[in-house]
Every structure is written in structure tokens, then in C-alpha cells.
PDB file of N, CA, C and O in Angstrom:
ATOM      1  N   UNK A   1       0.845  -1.158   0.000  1.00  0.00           N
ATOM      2  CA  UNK A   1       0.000   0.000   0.000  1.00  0.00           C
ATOM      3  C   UNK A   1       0.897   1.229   0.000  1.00  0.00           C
ATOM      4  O   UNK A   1       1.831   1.372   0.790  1.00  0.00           O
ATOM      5  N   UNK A   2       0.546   2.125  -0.957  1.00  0.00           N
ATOM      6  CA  UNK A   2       1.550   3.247  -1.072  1.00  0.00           C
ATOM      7  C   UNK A   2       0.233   4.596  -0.930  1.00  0.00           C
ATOM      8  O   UNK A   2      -0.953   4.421  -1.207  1.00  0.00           O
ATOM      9  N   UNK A   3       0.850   5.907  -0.432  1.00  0.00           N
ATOM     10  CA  UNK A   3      -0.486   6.824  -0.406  1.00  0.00           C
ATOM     11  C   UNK A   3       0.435   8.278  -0.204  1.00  0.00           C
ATOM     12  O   UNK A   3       1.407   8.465   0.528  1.00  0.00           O
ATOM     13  N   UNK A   4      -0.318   9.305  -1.223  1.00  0.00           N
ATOM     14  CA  UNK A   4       0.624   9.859  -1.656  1.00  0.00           C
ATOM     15  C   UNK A   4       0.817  10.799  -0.386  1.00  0.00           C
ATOM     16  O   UNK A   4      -0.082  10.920   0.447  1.00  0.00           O
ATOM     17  N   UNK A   5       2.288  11.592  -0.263  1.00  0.00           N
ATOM     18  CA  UNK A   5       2.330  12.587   1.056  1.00  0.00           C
ATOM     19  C   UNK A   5       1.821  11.755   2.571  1.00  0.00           C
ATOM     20  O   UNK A   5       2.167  12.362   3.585  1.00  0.00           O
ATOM     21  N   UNK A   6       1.356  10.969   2.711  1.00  0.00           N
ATOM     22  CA  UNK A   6       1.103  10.342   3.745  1.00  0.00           C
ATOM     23  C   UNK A   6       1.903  10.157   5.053  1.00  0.00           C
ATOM     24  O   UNK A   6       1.483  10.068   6.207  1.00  0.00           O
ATOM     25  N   UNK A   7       3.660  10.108   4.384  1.00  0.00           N
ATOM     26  CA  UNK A   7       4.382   9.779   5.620  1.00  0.00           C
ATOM     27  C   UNK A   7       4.387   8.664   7.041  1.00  0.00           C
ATOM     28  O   UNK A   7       4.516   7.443   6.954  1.00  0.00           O
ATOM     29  N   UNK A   8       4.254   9.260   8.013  1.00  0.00           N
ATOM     30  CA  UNK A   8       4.244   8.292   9.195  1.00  0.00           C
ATOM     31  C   UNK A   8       3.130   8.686   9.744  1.00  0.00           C
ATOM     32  O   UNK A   8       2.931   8.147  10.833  1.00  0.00           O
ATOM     33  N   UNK A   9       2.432   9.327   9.450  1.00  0.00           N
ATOM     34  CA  UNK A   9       1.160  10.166  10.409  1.00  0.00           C
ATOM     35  C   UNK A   9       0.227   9.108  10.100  1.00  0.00           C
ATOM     36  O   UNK A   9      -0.537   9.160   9.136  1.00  0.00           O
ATOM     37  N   UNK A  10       0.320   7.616  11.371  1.00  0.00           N
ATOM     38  CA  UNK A  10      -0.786   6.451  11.161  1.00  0.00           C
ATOM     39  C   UNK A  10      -0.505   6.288  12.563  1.00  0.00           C
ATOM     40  O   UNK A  10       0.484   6.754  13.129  1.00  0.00           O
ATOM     41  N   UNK A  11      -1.299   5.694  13.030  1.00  0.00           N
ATOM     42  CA  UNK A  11      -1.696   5.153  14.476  1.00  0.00           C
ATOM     43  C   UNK A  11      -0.556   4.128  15.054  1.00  0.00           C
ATOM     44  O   UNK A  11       0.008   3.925  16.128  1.00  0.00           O
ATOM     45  N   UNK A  12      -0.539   3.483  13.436  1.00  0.00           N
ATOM     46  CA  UNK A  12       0.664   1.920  13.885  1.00  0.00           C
ATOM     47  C   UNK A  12       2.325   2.823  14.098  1.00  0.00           C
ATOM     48  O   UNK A  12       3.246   2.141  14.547  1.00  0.00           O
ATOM     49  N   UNK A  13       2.539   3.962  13.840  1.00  0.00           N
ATOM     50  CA  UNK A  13       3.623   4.605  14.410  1.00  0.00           C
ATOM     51  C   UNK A  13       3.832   5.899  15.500  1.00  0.00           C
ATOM     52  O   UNK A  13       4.504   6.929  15.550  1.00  0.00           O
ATOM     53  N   UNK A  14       2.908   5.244  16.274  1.00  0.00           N
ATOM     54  CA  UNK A  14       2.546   6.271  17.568  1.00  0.00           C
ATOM     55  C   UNK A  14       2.247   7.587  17.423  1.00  0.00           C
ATOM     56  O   UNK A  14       2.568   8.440  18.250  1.00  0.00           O
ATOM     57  N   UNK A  15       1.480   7.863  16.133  1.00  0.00           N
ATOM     58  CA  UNK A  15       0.670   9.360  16.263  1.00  0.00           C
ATOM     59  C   UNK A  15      -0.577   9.200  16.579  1.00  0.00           C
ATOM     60  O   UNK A  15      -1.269   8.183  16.560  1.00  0.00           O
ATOM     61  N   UNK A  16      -0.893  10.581  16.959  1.00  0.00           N
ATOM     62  CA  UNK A  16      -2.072  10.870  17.456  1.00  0.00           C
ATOM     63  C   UNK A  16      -3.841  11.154  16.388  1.00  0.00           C
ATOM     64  O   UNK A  16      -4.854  11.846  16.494  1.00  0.00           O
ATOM     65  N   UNK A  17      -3.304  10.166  15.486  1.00  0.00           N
ATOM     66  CA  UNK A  17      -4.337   9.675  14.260  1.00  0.00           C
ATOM     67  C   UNK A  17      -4.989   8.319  14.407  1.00  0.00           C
ATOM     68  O   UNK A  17      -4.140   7.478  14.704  1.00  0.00           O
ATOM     69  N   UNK A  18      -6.469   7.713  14.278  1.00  0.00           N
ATOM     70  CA  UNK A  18      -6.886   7.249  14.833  1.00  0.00           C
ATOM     71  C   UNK A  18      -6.802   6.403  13.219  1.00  0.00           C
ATOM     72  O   UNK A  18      -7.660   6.817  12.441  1.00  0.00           O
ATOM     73  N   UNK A  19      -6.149   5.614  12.817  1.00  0.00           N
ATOM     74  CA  UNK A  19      -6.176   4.523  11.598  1.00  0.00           C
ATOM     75  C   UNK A  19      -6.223   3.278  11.838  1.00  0.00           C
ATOM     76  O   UNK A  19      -5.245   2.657  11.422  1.00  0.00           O
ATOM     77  N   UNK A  20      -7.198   2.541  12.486  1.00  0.00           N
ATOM     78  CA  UNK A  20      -7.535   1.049  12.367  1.00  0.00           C
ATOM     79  C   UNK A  20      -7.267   0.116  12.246  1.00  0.00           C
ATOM     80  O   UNK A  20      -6.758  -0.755  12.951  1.00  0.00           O
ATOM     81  N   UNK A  21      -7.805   0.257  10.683  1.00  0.00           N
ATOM     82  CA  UNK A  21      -7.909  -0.910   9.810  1.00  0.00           C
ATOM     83  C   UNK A  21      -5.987  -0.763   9.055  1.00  0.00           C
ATOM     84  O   UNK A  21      -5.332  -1.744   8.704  1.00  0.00           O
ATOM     85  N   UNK A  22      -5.521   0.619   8.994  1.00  0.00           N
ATOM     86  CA  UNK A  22      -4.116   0.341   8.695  1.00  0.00           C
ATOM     87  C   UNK A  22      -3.158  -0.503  10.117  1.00  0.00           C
ATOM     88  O   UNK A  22      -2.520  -1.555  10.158  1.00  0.00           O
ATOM     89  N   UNK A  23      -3.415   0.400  10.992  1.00  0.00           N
ATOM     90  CA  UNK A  23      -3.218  -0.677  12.371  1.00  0.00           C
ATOM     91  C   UNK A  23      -3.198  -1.827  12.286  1.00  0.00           C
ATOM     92  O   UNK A  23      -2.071  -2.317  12.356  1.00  0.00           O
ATOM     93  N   UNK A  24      -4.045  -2.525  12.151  1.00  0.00           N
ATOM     94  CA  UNK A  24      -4.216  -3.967  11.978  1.00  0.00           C
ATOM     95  C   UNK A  24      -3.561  -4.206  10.740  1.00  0.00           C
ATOM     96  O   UNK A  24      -2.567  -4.905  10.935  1.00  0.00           O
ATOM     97  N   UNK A  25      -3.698  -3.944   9.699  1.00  0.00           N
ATOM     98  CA  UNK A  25      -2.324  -4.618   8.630  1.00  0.00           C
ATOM     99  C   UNK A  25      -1.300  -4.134   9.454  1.00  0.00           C
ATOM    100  O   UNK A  25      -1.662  -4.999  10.252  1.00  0.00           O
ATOM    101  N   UNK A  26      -0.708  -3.784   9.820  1.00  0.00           N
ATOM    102  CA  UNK A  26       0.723  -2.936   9.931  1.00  0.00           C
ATOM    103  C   UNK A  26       1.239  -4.489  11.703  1.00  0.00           C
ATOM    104  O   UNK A  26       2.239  -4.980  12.227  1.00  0.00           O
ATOM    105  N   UNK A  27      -0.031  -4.536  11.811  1.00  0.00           N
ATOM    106  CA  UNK A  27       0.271  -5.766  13.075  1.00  0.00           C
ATOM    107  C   UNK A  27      -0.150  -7.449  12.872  1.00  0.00           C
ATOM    108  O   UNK A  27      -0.076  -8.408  13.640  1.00  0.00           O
ATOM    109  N   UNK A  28      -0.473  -7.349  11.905  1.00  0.00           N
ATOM    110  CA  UNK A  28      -0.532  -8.940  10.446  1.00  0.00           C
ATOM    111  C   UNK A  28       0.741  -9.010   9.862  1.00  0.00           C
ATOM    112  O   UNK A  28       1.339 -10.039   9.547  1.00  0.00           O
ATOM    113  N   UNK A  29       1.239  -7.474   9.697  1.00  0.00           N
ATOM    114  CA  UNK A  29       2.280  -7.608   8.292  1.00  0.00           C
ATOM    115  C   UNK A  29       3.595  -7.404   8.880  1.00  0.00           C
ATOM    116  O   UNK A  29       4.187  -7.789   9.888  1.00  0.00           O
ATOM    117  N   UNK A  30       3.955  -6.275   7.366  1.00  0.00           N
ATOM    118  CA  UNK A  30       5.036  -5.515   8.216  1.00  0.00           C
ATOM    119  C   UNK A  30       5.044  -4.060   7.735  1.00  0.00           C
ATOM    120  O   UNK A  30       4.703  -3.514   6.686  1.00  0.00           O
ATOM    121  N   UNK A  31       5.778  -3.459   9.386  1.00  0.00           N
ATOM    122  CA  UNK A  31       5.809  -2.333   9.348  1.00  0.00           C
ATOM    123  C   UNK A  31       7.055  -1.892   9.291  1.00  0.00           C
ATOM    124  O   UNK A  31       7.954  -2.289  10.032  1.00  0.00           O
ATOM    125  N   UNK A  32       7.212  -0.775   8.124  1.00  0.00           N
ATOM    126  CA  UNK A  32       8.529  -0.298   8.339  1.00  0.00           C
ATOM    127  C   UNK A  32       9.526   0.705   8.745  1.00  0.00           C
ATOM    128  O   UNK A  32       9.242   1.807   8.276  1.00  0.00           O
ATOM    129  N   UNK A  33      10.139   0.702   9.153  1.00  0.00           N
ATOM    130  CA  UNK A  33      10.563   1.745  10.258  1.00  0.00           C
ATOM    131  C   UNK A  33      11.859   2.717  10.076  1.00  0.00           C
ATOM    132  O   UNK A  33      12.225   3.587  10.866  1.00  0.00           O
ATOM    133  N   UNK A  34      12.651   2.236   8.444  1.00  0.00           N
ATOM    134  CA  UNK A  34      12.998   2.635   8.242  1.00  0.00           C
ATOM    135  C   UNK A  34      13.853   2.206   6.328  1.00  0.00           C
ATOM    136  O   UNK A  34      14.370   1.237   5.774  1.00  0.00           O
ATOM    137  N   UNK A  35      13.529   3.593   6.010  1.00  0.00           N
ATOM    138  CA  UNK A  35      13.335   3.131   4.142  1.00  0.00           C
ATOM    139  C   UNK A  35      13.712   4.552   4.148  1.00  0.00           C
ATOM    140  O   UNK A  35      14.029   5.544   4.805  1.00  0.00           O
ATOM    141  N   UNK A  36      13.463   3.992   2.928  1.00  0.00           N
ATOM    142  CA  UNK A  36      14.513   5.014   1.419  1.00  0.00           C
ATOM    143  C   UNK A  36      13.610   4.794   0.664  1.00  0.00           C
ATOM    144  O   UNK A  36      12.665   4.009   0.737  1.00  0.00           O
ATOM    145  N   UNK A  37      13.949   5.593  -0.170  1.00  0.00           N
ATOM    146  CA  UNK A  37      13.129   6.225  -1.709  1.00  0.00           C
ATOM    147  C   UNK A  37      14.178   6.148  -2.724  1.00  0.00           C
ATOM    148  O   UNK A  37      15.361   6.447  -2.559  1.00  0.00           O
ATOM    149  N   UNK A  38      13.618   5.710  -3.806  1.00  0.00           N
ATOM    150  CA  UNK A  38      15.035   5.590  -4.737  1.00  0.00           C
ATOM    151  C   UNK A  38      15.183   6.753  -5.679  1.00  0.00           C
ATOM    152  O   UNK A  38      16.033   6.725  -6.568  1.00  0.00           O
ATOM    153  N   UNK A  39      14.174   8.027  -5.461  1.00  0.00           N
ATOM    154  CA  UNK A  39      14.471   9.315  -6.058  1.00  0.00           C
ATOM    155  C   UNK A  39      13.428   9.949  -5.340  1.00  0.00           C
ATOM    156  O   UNK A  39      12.384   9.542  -4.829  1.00  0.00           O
ATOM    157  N   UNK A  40      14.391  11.863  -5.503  1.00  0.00           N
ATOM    158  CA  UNK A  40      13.346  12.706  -4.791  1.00  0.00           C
ATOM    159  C   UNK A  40      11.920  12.931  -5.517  1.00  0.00           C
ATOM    160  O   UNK A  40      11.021  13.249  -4.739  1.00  0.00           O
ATOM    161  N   UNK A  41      11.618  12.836  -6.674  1.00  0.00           N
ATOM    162  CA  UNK A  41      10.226  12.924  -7.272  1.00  0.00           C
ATOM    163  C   UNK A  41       9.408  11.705  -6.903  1.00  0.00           C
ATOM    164  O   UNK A  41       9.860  10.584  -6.667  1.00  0.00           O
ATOM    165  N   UNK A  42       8.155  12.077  -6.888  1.00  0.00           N
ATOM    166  CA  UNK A  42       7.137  11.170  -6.436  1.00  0.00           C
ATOM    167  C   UNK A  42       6.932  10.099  -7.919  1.00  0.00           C
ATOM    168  O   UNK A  42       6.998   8.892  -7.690  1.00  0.00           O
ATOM    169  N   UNK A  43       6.697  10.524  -9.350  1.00  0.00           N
ATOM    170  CA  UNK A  43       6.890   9.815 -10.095  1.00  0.00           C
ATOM    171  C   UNK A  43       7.429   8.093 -10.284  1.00  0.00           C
ATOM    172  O   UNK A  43       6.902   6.984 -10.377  1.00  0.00           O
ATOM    173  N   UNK A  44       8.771   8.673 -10.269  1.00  0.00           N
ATOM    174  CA  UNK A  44      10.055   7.942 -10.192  1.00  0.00           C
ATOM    175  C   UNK A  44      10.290   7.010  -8.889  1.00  0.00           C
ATOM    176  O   UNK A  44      11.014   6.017  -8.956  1.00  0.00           O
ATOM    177  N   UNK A  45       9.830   7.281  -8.056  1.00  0.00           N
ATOM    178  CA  UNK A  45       9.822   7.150  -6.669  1.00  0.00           C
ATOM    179  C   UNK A  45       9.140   6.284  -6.624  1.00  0.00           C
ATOM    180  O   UNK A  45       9.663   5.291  -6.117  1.00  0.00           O
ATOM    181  N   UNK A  46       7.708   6.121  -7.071  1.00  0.00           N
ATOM    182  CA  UNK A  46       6.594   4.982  -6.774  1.00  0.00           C
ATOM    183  C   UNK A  46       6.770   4.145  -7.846  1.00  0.00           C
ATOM    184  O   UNK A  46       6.861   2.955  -7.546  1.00  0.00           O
ATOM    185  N   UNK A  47       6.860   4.478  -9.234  1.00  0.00           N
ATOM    186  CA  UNK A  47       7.349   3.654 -10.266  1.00  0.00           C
ATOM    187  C   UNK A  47       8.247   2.566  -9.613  1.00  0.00           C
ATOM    188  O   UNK A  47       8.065   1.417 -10.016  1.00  0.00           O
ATOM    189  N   UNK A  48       8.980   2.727  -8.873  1.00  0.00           N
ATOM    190  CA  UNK A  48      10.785   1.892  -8.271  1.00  0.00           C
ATOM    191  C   UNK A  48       9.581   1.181  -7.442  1.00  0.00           C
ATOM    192  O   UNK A  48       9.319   0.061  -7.880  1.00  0.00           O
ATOM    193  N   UNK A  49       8.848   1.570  -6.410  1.00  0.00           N
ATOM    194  CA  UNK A  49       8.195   0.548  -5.295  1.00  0.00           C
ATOM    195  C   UNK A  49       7.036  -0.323  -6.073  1.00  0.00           C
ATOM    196  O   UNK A  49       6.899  -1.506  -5.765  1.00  0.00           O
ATOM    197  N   UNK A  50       6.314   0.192  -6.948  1.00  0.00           N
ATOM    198  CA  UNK A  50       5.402  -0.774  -7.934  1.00  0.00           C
ATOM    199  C   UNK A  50       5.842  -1.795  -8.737  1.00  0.00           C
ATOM    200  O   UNK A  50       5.251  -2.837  -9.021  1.00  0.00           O
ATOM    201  N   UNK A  51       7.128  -1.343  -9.145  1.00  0.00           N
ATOM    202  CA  UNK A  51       7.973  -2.337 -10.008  1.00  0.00           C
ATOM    203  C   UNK A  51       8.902  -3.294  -9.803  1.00  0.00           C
ATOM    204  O   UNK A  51       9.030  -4.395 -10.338  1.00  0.00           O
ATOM    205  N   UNK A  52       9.920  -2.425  -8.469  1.00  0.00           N
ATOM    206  CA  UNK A  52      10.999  -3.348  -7.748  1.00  0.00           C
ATOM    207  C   UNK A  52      12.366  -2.745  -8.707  1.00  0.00           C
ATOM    208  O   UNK A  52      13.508  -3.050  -8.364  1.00  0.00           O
ATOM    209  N   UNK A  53      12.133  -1.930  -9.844  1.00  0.00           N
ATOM    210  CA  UNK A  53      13.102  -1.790 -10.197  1.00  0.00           C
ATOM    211  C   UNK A  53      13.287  -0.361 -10.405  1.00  0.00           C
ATOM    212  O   UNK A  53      12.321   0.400 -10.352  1.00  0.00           O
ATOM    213  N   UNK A  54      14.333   0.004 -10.611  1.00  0.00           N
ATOM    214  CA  UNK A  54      15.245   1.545 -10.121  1.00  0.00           C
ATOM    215  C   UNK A  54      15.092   2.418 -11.471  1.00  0.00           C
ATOM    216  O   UNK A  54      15.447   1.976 -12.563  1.00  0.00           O
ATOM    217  N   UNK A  55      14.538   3.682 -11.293  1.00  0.00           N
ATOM    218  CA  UNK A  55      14.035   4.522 -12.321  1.00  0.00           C
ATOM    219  C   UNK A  55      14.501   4.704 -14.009  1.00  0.00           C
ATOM    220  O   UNK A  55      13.916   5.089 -15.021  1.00  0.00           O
ATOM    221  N   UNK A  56      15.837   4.219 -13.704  1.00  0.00           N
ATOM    222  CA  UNK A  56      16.476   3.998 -14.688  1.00  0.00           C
ATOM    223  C   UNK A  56      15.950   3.365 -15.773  1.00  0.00           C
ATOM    224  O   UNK A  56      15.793   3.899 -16.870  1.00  0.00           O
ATOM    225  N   UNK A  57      15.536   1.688 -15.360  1.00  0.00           N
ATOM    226  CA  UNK A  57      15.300   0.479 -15.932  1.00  0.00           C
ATOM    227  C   UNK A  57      13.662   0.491 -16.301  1.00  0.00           C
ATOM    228  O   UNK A  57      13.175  -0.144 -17.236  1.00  0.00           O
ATOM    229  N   UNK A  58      13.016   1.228 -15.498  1.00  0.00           N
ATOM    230  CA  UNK A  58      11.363   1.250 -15.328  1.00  0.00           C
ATOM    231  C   UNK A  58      10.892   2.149 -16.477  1.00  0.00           C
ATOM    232  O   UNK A  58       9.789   2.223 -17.018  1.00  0.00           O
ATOM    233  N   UNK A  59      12.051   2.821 -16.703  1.00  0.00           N
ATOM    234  CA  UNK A  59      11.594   4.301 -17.753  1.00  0.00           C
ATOM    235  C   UNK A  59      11.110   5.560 -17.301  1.00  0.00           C
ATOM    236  O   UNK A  59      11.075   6.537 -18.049  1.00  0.00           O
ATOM    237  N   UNK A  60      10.617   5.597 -15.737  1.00  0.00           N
ATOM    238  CA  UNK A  60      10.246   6.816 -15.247  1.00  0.00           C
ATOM    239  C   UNK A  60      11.034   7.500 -14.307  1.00  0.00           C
ATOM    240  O   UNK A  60      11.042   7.377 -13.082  1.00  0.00           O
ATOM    241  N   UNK A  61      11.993   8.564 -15.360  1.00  0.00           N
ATOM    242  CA  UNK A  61      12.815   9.208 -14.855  1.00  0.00           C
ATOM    243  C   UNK A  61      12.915  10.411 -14.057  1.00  0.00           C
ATOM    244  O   UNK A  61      13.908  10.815 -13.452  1.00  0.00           O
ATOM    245  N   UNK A  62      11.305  11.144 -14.157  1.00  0.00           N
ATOM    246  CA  UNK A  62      11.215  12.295 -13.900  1.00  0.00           C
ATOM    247  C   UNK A  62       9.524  12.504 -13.888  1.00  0.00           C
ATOM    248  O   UNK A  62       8.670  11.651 -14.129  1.00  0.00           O
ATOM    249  N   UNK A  63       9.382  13.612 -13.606  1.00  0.00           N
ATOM    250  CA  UNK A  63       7.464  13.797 -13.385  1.00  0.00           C
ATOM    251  C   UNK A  63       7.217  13.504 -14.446  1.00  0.00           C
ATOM    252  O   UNK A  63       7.962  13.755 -15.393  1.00  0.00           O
ATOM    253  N   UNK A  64       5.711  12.687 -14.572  1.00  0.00           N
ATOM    254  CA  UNK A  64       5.499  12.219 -16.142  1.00  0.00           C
ATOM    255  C   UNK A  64       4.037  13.312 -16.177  1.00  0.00           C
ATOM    256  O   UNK A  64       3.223  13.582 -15.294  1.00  0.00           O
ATOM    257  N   UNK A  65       4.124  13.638 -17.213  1.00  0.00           N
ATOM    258  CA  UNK A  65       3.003  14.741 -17.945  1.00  0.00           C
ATOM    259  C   UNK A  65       1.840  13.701 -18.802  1.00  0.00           C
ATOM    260  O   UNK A  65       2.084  12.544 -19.145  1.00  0.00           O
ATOM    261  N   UNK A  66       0.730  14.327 -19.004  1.00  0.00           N
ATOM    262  CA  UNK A  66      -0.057  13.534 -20.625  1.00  0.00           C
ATOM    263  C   UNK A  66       0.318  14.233 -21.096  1.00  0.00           C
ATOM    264  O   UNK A  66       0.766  15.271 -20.608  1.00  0.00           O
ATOM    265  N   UNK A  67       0.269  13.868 -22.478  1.00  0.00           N
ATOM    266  CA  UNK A  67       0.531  14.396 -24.090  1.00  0.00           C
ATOM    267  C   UNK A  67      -0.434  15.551 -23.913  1.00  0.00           C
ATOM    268  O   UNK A  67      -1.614  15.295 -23.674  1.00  0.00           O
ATOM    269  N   UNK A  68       0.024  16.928 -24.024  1.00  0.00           N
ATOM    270  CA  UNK A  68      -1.035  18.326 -24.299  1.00  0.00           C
ATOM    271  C   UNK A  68      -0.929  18.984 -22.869  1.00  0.00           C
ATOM    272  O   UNK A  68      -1.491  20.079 -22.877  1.00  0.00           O
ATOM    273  N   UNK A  69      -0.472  18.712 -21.840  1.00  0.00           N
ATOM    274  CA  UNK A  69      -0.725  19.006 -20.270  1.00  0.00           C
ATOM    275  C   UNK A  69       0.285  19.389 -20.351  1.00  0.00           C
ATOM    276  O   UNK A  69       1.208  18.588 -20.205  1.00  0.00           O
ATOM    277  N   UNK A  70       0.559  20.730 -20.610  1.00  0.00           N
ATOM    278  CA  UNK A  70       2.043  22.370 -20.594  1.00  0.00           C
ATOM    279  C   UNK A  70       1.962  23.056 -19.343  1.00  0.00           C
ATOM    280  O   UNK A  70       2.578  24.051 -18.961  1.00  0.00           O
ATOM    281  N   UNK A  71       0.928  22.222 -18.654  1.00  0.00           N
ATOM    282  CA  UNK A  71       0.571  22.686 -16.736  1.00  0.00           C
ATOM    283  C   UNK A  71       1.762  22.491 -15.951  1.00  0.00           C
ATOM    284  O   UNK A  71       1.750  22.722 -14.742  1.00  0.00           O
TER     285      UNK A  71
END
């Protein structure tokens, strides 16, 4: 489970946010306590955790745009 900007602000890492049902996965599963990102863009970044492989190899090197979106 990935969620964007989210950070540590969940219950299963002693904040003062009332999350449950993440609670309970996080005490089934695993929780992690300490990670890395394999680039500073969010793009590139989740591409590497969806795939397993490093931005390079995945093709998403950088923020990806649609075709016509000059936003």
C-alpha cells in the first residue's frame, strides 16, 4: 500500500491519528521503520516501489506529464 504525502502520520507509528484498519495490517504484516526512496520525485519514486526496479530500468525518470498538459 503506497499513499501519496502520507508519511508516518498512522496510528501503527505512535501518532495521534486514529487509523484502524491500517493498524491492523501494519500488526498482520510488516511495518517499516525505516526506508529510502530511490528518487526525490514522487513519479520515479513509486514507479521503483510498484515495479521493484530503479528509475532507470522502469523508464520513469522524472514527473510524467499527458501528451497536451504544458501545466
Amino acid at each position: 500500500m503506497s499513499c501519496h504525502d502520507l508519511g508516518r502520520h498512522l496510528g501503527c507509528y505512535d501518532r495521534a491519528v486514529r487509523t484502524p484498519n491500517i493498524d491492523s495490517l501494519a500488526e498482520d504484516g510488516i511495518l517499516l521503520e525505516n526506508h529510502f526512496c530511490t528518487a526525490p520525485q514522487c513519479c520515479p519514486s513509486r514507479g521503483s516501489l510498484h515495479t521493484g526496479r530503479h528509475q532507470h530500468v522502469n523508464g520513469l525518470m522524472g514527473p510524467q506529464r499527458r501528451r497536451g498538459d504544458n501545466s
